[in-house]
NUFIDO-350675 format. One record per atom (N, C-alpha, C): atom name; x, y, z. Coordinates in nm, 2 decimals. Layout:
# residues N
at;east;north;up
CA;X;Y;Z
...
***
This chain:
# residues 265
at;east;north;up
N;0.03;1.83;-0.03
CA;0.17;1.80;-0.06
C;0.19;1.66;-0.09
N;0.28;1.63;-0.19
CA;0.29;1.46;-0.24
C;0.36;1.40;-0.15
N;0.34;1.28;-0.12
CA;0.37;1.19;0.01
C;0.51;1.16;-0.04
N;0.59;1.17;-0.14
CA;0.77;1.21;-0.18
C;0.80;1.30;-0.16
N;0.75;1.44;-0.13
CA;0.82;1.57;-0.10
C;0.80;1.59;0.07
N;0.70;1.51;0.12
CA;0.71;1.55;0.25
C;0.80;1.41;0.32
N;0.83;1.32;0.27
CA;0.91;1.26;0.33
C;1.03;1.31;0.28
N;1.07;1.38;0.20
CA;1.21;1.43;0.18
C;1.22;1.53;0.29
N;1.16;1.61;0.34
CA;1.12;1.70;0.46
C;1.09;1.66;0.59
N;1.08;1.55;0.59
CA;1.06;1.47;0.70
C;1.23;1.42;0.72
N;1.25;1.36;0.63
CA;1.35;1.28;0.67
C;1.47;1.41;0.70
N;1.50;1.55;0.62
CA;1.57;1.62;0.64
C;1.56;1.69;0.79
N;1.45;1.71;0.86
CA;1.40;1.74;1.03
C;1.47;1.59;1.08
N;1.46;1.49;1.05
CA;1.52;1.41;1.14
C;1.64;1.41;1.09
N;1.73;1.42;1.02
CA;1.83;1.47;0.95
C;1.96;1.56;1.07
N;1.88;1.68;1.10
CA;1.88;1.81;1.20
C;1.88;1.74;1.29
N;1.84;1.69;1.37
CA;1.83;1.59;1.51
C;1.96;1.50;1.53
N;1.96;1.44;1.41
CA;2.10;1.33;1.45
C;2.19;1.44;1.35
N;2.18;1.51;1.31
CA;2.35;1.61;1.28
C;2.39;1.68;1.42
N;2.25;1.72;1.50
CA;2.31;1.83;1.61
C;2.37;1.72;1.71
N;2.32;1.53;1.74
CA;2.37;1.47;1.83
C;2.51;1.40;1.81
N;2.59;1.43;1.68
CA;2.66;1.34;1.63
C;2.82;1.47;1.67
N;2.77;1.60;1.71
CA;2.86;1.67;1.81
C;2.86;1.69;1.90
N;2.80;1.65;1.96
CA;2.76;1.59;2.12
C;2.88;1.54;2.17
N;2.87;1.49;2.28
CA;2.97;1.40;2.39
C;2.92;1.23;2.32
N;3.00;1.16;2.35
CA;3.04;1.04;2.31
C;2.89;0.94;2.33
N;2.85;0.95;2.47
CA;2.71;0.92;2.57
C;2.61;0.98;2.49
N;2.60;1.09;2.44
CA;2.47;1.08;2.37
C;2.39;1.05;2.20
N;2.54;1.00;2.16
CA;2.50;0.94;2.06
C;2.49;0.82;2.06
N;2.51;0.75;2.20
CA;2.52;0.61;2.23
C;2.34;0.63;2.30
N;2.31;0.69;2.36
CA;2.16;0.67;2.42
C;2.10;0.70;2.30
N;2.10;0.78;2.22
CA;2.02;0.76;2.10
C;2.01;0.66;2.04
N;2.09;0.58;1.97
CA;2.16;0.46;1.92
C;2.05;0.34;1.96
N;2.12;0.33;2.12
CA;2.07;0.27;2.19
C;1.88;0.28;2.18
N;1.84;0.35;2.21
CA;1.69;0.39;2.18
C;1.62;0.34;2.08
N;1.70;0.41;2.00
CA;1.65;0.35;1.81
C;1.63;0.19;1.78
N;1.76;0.16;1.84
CA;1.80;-0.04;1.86
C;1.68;-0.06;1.90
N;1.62;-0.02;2.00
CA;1.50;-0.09;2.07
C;1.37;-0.08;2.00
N;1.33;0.05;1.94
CA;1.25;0.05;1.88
C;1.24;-0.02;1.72
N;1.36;-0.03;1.67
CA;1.38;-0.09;1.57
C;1.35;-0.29;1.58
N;1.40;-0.26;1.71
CA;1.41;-0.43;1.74
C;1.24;-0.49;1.73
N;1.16;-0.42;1.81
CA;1.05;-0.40;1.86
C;0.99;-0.40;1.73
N;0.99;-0.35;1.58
CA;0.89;-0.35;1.48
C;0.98;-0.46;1.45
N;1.14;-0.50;1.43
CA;1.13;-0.65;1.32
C;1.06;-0.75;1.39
N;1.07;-0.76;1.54
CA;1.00;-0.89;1.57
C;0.86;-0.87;1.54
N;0.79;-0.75;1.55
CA;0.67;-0.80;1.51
C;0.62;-0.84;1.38
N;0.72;-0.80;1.29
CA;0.74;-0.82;1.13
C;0.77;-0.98;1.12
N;0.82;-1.04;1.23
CA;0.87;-1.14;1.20
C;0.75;-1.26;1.23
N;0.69;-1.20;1.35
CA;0.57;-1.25;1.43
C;0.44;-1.26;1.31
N;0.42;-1.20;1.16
CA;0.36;-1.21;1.12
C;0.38;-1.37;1.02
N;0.53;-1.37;1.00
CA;0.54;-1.51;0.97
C;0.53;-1.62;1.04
N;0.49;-1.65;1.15
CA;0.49;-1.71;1.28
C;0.64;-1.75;1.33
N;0.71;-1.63;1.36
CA;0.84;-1.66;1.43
C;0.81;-1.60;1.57
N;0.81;-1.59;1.63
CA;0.76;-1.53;1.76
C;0.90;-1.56;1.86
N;0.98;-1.41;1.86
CA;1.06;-1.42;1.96
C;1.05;-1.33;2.07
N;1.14;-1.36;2.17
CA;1.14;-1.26;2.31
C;1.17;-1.17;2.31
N;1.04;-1.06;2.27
CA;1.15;-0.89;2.23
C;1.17;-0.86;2.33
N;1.17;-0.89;2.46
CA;1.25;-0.81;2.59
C;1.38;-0.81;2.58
N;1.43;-0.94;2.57
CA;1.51;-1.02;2.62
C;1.62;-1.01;2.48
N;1.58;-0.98;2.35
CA;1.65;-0.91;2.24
C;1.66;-0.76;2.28
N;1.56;-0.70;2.34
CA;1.59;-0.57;2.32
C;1.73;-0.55;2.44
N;1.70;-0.60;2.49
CA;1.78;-0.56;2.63
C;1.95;-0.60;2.59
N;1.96;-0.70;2.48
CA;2.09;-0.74;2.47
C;2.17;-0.71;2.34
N;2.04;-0.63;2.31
CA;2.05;-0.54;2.20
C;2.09;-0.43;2.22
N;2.04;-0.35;2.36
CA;2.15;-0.23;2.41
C;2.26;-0.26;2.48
N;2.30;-0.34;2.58
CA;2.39;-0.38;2.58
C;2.54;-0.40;2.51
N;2.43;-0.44;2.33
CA;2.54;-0.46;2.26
C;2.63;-0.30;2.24
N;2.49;-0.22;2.26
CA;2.54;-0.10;2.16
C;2.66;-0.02;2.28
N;2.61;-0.09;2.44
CA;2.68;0.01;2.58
C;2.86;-0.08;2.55
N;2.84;-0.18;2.47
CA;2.95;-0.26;2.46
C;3.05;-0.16;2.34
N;2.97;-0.13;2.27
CA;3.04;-0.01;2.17
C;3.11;0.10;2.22
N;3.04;0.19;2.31
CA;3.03;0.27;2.37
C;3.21;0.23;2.45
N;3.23;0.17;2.51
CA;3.38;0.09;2.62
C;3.42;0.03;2.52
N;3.43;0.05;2.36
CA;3.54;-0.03;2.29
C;3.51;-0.17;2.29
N;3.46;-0.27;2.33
CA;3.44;-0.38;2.39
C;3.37;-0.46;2.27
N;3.34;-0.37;2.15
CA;3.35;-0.52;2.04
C;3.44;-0.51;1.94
N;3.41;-0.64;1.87
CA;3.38;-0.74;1.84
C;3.38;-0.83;1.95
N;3.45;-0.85;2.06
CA;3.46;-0.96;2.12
C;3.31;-0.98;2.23
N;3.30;-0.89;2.23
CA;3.16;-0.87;2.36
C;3.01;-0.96;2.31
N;3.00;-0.94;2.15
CA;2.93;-1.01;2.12
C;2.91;-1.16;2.14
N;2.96;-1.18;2.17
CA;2.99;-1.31;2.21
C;2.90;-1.40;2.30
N;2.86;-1.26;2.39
CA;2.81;-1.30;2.59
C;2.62;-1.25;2.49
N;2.58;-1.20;2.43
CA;2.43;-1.20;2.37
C;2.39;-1.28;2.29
N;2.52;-1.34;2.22
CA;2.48;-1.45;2.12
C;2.47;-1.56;2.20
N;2.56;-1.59;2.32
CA;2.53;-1.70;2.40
C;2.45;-1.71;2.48
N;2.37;-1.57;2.54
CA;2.25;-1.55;2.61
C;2.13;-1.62;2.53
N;2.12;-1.56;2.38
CA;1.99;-1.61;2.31
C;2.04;-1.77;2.32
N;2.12;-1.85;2.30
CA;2.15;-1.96;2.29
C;2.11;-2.05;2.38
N;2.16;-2.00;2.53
CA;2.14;-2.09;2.62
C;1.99;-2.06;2.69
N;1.89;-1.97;2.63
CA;1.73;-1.93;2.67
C;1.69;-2.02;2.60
N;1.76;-2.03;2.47
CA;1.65;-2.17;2.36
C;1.64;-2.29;2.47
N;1.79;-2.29;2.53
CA;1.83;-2.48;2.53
C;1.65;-2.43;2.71
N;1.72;-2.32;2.73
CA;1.65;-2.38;2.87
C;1.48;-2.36;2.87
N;1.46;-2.28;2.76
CA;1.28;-2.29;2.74
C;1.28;-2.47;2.67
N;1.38;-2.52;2.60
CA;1.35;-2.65;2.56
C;1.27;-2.61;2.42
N;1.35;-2.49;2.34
CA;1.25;-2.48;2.24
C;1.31;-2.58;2.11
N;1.14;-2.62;2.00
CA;1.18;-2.72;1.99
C;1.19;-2.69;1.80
N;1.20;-2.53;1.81
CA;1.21;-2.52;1.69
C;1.34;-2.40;1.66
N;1.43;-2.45;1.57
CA;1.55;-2.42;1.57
C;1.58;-2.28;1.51
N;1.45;-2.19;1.41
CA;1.42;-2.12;1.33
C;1.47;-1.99;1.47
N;1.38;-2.01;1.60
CA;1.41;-1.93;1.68
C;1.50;-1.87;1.78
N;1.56;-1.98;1.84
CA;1.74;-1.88;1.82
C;1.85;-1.88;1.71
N;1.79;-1.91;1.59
CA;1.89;-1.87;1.43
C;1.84;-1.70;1.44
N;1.71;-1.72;1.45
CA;1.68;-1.57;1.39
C;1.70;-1.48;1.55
N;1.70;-1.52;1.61
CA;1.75;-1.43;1.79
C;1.87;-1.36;1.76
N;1.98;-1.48;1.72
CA;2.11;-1.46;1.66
C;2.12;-1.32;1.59
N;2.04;-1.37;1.43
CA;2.04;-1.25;1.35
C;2.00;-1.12;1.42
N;1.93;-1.13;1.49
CA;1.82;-1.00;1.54
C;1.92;-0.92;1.59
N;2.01;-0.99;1.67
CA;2.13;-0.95;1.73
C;2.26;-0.85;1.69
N;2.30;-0.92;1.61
CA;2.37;-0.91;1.52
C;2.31;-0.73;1.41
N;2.23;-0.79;1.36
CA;2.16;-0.68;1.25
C;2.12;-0.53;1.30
N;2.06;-0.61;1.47
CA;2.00;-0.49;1.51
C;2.04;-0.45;1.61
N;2.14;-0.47;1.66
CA;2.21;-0.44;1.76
C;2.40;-0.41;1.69
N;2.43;-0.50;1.65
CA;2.60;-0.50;1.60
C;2.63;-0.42;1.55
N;2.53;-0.39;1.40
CA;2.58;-0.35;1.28
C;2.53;-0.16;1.35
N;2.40;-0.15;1.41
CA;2.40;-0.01;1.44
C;2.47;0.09;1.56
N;2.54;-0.04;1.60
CA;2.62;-0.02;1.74
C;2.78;0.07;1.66
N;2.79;0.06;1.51
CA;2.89;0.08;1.45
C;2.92;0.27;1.47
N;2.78;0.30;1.48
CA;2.80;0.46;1.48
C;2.88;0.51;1.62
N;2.83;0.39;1.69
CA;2.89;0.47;1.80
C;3.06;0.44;1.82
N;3.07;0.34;1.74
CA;3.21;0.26;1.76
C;3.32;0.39;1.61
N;3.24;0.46;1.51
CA;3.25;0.58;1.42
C;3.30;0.67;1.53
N;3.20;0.68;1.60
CA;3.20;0.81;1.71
C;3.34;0.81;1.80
N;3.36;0.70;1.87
CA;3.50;0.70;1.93
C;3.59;0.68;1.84
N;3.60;0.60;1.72
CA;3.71;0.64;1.66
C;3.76;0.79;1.65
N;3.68;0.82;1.61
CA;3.71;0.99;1.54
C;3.78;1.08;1.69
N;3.65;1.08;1.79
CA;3.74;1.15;1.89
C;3.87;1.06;1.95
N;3.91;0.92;1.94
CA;4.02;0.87;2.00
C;4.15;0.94;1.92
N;4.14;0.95;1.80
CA;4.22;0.97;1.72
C;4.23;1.14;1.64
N;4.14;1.17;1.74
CA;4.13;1.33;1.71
C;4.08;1.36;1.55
N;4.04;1.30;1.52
CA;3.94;1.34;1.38
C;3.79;1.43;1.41
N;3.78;1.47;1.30
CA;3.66;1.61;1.26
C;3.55;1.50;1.35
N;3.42;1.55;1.39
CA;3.28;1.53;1.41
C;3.23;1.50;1.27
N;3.28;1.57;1.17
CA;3.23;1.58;1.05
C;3.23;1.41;0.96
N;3.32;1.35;1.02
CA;3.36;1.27;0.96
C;3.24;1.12;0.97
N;3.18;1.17;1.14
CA;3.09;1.07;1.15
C;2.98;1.13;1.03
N;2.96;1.20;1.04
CA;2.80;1.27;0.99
C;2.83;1.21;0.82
N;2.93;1.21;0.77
CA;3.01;1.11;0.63
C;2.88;1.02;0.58
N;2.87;0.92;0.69
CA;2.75;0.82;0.56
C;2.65;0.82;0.60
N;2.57;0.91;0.73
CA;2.43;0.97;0.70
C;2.38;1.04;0.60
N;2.50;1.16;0.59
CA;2.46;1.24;0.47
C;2.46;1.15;0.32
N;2.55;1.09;0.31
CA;2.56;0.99;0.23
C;2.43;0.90;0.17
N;2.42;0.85;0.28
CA;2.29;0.78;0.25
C;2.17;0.84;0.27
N;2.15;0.99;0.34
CA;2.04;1.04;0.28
C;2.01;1.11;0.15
N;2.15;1.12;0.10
CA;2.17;1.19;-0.05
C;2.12;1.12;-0.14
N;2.14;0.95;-0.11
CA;2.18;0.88;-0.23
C;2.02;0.78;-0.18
N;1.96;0.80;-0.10
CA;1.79;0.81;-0.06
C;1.75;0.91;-0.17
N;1.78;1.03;-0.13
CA;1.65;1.12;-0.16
C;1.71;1.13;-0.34
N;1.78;1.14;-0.39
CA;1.84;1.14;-0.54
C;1.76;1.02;-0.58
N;1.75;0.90;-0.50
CA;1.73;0.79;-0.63
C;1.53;0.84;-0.62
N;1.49;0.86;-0.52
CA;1.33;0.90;-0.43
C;1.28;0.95;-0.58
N;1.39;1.13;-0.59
CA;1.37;1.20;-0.69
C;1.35;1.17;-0.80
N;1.47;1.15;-0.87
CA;1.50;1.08;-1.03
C;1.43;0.96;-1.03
N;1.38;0.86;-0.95
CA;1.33;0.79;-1.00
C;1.16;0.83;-1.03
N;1.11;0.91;-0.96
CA;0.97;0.94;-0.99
C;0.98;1.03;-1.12
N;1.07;1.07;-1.15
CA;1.06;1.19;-1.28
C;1.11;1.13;-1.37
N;1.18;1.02;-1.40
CA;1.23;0.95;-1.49
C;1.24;0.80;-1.49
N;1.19;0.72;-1.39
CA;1.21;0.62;-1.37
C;1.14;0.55;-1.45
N;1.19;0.45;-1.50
CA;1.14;0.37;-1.61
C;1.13;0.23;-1.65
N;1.26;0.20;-1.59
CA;1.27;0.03;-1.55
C;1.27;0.02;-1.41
N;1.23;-0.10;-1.38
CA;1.25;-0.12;-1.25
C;1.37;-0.20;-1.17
N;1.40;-0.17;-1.07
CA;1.54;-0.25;-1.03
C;1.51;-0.37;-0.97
N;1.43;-0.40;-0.88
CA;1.42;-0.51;-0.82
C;1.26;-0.49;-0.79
N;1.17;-0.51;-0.89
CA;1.04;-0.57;-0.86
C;0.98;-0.65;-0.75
N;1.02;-0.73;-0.74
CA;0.98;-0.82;-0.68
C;0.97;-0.81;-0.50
N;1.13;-0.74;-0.47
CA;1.16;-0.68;-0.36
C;1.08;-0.57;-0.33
N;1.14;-0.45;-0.41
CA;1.12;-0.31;-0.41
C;1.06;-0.24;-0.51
N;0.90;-0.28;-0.56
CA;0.81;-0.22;-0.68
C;0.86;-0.05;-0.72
N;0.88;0.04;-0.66
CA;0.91;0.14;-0.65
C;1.08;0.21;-0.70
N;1.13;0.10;-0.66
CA;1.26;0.13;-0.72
C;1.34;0.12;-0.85
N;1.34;0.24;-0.91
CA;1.41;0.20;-1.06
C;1.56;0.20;-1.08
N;1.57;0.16;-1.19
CA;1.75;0.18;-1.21
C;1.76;0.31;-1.22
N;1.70;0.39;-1.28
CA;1.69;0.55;-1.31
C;1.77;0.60;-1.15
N;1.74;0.59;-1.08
CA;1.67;0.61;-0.98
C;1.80;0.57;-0.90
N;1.85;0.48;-0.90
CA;1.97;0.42;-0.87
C;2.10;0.48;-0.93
N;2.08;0.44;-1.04
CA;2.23;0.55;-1.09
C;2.19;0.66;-1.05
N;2.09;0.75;-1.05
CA;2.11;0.90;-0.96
C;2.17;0.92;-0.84
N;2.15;0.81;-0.75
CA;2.17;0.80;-0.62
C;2.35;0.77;-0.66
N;2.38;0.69;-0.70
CA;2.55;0.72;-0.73
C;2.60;0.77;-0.79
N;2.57;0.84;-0.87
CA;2.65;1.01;-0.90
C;2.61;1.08;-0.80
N;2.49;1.13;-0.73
CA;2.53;1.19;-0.62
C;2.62;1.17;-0.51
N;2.61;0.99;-0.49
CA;2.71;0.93;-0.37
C;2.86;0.98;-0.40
N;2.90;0.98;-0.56
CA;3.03;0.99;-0.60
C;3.04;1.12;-0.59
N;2.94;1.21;-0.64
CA;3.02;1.35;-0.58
C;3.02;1.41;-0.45
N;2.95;1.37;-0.37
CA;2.92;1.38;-0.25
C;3.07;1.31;-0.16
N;3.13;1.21;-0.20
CA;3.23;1.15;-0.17
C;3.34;1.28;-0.22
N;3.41;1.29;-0.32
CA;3.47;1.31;-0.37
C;3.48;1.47;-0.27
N;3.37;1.56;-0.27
CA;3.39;1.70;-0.22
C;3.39;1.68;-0.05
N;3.34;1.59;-0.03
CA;3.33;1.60;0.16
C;3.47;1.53;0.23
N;3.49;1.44;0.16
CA;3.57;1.33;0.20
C;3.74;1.37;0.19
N;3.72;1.48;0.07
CA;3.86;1.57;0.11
C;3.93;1.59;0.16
N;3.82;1.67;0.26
CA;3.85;1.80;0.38
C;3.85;1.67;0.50
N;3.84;1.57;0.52
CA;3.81;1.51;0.66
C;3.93;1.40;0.63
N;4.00;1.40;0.76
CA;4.11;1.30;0.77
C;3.97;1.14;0.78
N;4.06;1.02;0.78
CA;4.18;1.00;0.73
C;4.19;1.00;0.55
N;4.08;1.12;0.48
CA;4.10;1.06;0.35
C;4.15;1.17;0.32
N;4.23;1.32;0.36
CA;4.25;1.43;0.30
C;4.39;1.38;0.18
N;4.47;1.27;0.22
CA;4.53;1.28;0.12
C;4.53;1.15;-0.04
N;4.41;1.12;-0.03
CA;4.38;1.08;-0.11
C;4.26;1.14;-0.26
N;4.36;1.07;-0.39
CA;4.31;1.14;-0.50
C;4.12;1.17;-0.50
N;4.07;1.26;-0.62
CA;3.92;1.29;-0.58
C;3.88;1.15;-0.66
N;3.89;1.09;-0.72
CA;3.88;1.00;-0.80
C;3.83;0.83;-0.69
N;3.98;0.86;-0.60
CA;3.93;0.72;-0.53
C;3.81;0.76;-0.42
N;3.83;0.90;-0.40
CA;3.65;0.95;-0.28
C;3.56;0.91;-0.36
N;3.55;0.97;-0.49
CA;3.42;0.91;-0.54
C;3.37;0.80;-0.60
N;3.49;0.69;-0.59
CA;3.46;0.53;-0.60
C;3.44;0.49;-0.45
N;3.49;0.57;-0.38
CA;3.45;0.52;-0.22
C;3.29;0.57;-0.21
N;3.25;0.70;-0.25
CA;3.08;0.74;-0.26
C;3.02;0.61;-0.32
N;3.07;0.59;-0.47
CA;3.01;0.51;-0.51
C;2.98;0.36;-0.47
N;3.09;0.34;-0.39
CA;3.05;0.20;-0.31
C;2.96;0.22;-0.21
N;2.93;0.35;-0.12
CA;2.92;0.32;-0.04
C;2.74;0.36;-0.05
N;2.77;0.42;-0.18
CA;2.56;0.44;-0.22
C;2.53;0.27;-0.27
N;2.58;0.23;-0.29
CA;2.57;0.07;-0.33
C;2.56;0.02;-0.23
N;2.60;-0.01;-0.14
CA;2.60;-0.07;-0.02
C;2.45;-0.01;0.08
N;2.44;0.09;0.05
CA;2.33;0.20;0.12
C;2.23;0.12;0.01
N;2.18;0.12;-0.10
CA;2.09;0.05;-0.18
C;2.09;-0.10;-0.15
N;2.22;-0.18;-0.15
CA;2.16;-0.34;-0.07
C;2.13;-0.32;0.07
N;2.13;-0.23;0.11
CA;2.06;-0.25;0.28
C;1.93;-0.24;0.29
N;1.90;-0.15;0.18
CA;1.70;-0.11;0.13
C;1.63;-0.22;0.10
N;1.74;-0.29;0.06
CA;1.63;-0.45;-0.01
C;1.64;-0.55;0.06
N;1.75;-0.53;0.13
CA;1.77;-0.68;0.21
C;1.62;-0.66;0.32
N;1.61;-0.52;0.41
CA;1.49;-0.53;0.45
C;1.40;-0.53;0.37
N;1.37;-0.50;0.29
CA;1.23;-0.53;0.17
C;1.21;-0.65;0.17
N;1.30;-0.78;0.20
CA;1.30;-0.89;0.12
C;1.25;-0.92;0.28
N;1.26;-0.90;0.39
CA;1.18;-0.96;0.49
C;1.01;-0.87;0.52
N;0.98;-0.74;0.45
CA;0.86;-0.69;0.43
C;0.77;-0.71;0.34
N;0.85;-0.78;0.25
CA;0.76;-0.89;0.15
C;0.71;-1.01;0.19
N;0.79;-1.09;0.28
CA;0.75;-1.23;0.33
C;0.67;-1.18;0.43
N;0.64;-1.09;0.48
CA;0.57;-1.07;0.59
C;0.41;-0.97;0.54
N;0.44;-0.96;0.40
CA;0.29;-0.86;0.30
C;0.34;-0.73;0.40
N;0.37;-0.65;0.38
CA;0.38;-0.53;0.48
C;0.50;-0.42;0.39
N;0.39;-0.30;0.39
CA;0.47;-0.19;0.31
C;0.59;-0.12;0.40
N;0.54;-0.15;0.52
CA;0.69;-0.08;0.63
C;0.63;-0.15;0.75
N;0.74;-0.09;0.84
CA;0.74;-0.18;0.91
C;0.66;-0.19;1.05
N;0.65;-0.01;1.03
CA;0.52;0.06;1.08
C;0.48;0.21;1.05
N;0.44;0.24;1.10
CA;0.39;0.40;1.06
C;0.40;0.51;1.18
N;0.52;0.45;1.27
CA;0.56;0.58;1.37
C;0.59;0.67;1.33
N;0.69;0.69;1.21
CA;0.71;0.83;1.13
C;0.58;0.86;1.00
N;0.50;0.82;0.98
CA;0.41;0.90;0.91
C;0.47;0.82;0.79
N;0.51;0.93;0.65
CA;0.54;0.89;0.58
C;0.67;0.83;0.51
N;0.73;0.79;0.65
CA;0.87;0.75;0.64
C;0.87;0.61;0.73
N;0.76;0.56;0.75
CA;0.73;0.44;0.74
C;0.75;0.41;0.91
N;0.82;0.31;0.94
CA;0.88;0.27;1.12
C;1.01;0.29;1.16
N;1.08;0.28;1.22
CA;1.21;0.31;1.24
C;1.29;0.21;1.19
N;1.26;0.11;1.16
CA;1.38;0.00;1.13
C;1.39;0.06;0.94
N;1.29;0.14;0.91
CA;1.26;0.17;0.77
C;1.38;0.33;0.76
N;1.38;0.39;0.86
CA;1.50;0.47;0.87
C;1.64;0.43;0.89
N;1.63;0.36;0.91
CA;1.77;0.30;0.92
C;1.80;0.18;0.84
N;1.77;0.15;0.74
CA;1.79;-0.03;0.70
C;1.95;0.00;0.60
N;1.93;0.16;0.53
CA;2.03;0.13;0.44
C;2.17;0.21;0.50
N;2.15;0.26;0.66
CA;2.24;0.26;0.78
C;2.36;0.15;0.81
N;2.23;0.04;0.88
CA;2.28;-0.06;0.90
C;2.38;-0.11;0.82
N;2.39;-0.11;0.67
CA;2.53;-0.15;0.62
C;2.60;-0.01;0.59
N;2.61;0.11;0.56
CA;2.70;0.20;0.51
C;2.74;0.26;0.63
N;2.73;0.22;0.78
CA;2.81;0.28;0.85
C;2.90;0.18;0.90
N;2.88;0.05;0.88
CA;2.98;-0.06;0.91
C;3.08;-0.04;0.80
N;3.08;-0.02;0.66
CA;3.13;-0.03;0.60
C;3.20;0.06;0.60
N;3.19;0.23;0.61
CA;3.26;0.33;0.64
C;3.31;0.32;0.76
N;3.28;0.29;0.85
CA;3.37;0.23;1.01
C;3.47;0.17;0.96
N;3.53;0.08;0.87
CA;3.60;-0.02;0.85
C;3.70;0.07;0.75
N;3.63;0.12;0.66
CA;3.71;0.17;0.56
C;3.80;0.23;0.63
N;3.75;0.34;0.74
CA;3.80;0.49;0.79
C;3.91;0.42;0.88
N;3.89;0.26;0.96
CA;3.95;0.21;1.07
C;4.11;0.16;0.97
N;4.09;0.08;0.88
CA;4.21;0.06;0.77
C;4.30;0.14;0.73
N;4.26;0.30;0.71
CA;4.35;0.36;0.69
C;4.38;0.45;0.80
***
């Protein structure tokens, strides 16, 4: 079987796993979350450790769940606050003497804890305000769609490349597939699910299409730290779907950004 059709199969079984937890109770999409955080956290530092940045993955991971139990009680944006000041005041007291290492604790923070803490913060919106379950599952499917379309079309047609240098693999081909799917994918799901039932099909599928855009800058932005570090992923816990921070990179921005959209209107 070709190492593109079984990770399309791969990724659709883990697919099934977080569709059946995202109708769950509120708690267990927050211990998943939480989980993932850790293990995610756990491959960037070591990714990071190849550059010689060497941070405290405990002591990140732990305020890394945290962040996400802070989601869970409503409690960010402001909560962040008390982990960014943790990593801060550990530099002053190790006396560390190189600044690179609570800048990037910060980020670690922030990236791997904040931005994935958003599903859960999806998740209570929807049931605070009585909205579909369906509505979270919105930019997974999203961004699995607008994954596996560009995966597709780009190996059957791909011809130029989009960002070389980043992402050898990735063509434009390949990209515009992934937003026409994002756009119609938008346009027919996004209907049926408050808060967008009464808006035209036209603006769902400029909202798809932003939001496969945004799903595509999250693929590179990690590429551009798997490049400095020589490393095709970030590990090989899932086989051919690479480490977990590799399942989630183009997450990390399209559920912040649908969190925000969905919270505006």
């Amino acid at each position: 079987m070709n190492s593109w059709l079984r990770r399309v199969l791969y990724g659709t079984g883990l697919g099934l796993v977080i569709f059946a937890s995202l109708f769950a109770d509120r708690w267990v999409i927050a211990v998943i979350t939480a989980g993932w955080v850790v293990l995610a956290t756990l491959e960037f530092l070591q990714l990071l450790s190849k550059a010689e940045i060497r941070l405290n993955r405990w002591l990140l991971s732990i305020l890394s769940v945290t962040i996400v139990a802070a989601a869970y009680f409503n409690l960010l944006p402001g909560f962040l606050t008390v982990p960014i000041a943790a990593v801060l005041l550990a530099a002053v007291a190790m006396q560390e003497t190189k600044p690179r290492v609570p800048v990037y604790g910060v980020f670690s923070l922030v990236y791997l804890g904040f931005l994935p803490a958003h599903l859960v913060l999806l998740k209570n919106l929807s049931v605070d305000r009585s909205w579909s379950p369906w509505l979270v599952f919105f930019p997974l499917a999203l961004t699995w769609l607008n994954d596996t379309a560009g995966l597709v079309f780009g190996k059957l047609l791909g011809r130029h490349k989009l960002a070389p240098t980043l992402s050898p693999n990735k063509t434009i081909e390949g990209y515009v597939a992934g937003l026409v799917f994002s756009a119609v994918l938008g346009a027919a799901y996004l209907h049926f699910v408050q808060p967008f039932t009464n808006k035209p099909l036209w603006w769902l599928a400029v909202v798809g299409i932003g939001l496969g855009t945004v799903a595509q800058a999250g693929d590179l932005f990690e590429s551009m730290f798997k490049r400095a570090a020589g490393v095709k992923d970030t590990s090989s816990a899932l086989a051919d779907h690479g480490g977990f921070l590799d399942r989630v990179d183009s997450l990390l921005f399209t559920i912040p950004a649908f969190y925000y959209l969905a919270l505006y209107l």
